[in-house]
C-alpha positions in Angstrom: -75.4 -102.6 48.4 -72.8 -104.1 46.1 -69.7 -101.5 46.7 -67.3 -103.7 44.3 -69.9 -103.3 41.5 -70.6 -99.6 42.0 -67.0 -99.1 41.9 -66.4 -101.1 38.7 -69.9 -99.6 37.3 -68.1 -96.0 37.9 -64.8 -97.6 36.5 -66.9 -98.4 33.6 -68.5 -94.9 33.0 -65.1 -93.0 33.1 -63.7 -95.4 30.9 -66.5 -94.6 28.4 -66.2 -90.8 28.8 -62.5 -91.4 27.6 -61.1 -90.5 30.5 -57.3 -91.7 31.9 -58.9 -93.7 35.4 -55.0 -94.8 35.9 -53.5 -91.4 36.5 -52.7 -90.2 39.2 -55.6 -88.0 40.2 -58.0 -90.1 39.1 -56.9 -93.5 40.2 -58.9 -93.8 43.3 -62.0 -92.1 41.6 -64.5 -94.9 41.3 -63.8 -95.9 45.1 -64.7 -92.6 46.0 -67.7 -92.2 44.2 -68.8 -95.7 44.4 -68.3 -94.3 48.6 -70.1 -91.2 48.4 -73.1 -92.9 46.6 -73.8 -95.9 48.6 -73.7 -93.2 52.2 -76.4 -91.0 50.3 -78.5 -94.1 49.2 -78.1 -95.8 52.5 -81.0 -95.9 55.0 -81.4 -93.1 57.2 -83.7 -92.3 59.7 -84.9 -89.3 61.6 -86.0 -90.5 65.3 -88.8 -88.1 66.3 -90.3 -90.5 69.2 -87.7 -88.1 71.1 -89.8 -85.0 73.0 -89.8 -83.0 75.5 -93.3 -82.4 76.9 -93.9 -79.4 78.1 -98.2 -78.5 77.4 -97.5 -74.2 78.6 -96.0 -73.5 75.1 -98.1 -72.0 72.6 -95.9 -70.9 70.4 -94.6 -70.9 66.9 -90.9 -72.9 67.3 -88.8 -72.2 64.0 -85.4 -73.6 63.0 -83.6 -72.0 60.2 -80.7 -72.3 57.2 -80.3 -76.2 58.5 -78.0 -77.3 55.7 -78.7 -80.2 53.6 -77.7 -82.2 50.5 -79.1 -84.5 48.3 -79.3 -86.0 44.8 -81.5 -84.9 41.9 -83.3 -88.2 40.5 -82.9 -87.1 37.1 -79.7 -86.3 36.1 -77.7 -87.7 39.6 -76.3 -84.4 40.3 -76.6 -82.9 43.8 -78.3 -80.2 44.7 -77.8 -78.2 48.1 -79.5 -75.0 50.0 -81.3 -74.5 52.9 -84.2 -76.0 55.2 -86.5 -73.8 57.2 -89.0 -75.2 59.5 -91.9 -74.0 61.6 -94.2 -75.8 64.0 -96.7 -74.7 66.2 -97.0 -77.8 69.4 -99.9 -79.1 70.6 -98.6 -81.9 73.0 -95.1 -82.5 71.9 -92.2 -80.4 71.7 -89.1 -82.0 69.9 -85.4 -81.2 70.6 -84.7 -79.1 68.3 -81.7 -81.4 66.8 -84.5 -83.4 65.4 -85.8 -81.4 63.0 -82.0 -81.2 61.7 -82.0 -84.7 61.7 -85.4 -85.0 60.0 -83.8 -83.0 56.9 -80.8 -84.9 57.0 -82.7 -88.0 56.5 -85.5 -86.8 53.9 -82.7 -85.8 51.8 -81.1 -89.6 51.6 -81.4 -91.6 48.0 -82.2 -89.9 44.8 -84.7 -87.0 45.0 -86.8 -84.1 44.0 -86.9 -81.2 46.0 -90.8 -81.2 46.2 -90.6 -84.6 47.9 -88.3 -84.0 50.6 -90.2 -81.1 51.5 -93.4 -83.1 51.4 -91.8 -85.6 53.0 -90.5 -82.9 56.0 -93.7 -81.7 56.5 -95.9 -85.3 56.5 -93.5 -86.8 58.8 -93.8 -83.6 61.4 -97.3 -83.4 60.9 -98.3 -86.6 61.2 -96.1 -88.0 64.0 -95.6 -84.9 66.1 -99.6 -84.0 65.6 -98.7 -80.2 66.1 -101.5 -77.7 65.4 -99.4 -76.8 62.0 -95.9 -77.0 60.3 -94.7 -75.6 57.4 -91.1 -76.4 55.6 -89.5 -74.2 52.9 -86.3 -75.7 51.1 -84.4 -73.1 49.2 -81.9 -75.0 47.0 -79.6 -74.3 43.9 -79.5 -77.5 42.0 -76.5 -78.8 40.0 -78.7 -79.8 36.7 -79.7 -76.1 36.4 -76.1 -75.4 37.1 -74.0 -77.9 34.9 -76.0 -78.6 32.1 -79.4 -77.1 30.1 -79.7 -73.8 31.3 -76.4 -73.0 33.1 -78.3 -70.7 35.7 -75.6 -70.6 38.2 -76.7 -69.0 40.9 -80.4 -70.0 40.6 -82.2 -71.4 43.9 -85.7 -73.3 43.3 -87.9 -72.3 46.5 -90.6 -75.4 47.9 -93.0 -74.9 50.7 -95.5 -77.3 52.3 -98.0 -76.5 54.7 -100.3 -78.3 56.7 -103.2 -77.3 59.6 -102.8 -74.0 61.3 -100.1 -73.1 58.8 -102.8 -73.4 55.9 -105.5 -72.4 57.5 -104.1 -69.1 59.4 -102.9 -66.8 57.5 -101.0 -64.9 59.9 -99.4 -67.7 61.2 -97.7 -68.3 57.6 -96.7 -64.4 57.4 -94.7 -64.9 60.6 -93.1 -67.4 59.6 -92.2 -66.1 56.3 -91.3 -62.7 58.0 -89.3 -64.2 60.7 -86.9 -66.3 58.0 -86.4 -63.9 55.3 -86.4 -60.7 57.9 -83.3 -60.9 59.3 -81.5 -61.4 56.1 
């Protein structure tokens, strides 16, 4: 990534939006966001090869409210809520710092909220081969926020599921009981 030319490129924008990029709070502006944007556009994986085997577990593991940011594609405004995820193992059982890590790194680059959920649950599924997963992403997004419909205080809700999750009802109601329960 060119830093100089993000910089200048943000440099360029501020000076279009008439704004004073020599003052004092805004001097170091395009550095910063020339910064922030090449960390959230740069590569970042989520290392899953990582399990602990252990073939007596049957049951549904569940990590809640992991945090997460990322980037709306459309309008370049971030947008920020909350990961739940649910597995049920069938050989593998991660640490459950992955999982974290797996959000962390679906929300990298410029996104919609329906692909890093997709892209949460493919991953699992298809490289921890659990029986089922399912991922819902609550998230308020700053283009509903700042511009268009100024819902502050809206969240936009995504789920995936995949194997038992589909397929077994029940399964999915525990899950959904089990994160919005205790609330």
């Amino acid at each position: 990534m060119d830093k100089e030319k993000a910089e200048q490129s943000v440099r360029e924008l501020l000076l279009a939006l008439d704004q004073d990029v020599e003052s004092e709070g805004m001097k170091d502006t395009p550095r910063r966001v020339a910064d922030m944007l090449i960390e959230q556009c740069s590569e970042g994986d989520a290392e899953l090869d990582v399990t602990f085997k252990q073939m007596t577990y049957d049951g549904m593991v569940i990590v809640r409210d992991v945090p997460f940011v990322s980037f709306c594609q459309h309008h370049l405004l971030p947008y920020f809520g909350r990961a739940h995820i649910a597995y049920i193992p069938r050989k593998k059982v991660l640490g459950i710092s992955k999982l974290a890590r797996l959000v962390y790194a679906s929300g990298k680059g410029f996104t919609i909220q329906e692909s890093v959920s997709e892209m949460i649950a493919n991953r699992l599924y298809n490289e921890v081969e659990p029986l089922g997963c399912m991922v819902v992403i609550e998230a308020e997004h700053g283009c509903m926020t700042l511009r268009g419909a100024k819902a502050v205080g809206s969240s936009t809700v995504t789920s995936v599921v995949r194997g038992a999750f589909r397929d077994v009802p029940a399964a999915r109601s525990e899950f959904m009981g089990l994160i919005v329960g205790s609330r």
